[in-house]
N, C-alpha and C positions, 0 to 999 in steps of 0.2 A: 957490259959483260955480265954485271951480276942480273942484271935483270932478266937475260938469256938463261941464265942457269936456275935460277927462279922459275921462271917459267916453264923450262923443261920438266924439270923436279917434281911442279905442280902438277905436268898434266901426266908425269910417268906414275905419281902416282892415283891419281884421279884414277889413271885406268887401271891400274893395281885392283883397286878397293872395288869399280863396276867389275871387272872381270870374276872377282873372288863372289861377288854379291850373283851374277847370273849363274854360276858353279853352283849355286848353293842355292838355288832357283829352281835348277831342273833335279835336285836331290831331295830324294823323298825321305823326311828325319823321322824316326819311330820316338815316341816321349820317352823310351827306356836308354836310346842311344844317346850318349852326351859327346856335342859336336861344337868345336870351341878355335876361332882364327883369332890369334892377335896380333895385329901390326901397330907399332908403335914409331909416332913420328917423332922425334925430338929436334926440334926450331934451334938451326945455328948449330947445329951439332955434327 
């Protein structure tokens, strides 16, 4: 059971982090604009 939930967890957020990464892929950043994602995982928490 934990291991199911583990593993969920991993790949939901796997695809979290690629999703946000191909967003940020097709956006064109000017060096003046300041553009900043933070996800924060904390283990057991």
């Amino acid at each position: 059971r934990d291991a199911l939930a583990k593993g969920i967890y991993e790949r939901t957020f796997s695809d979290l982090v690629n999703r946000i990464n191909k967003q940020l892929d097709q956006t064109v950043i000017r060096i003046d604009d300041s553009h900043l994602i933070g996800v924060l995982d904390i283990y057991g928490f």
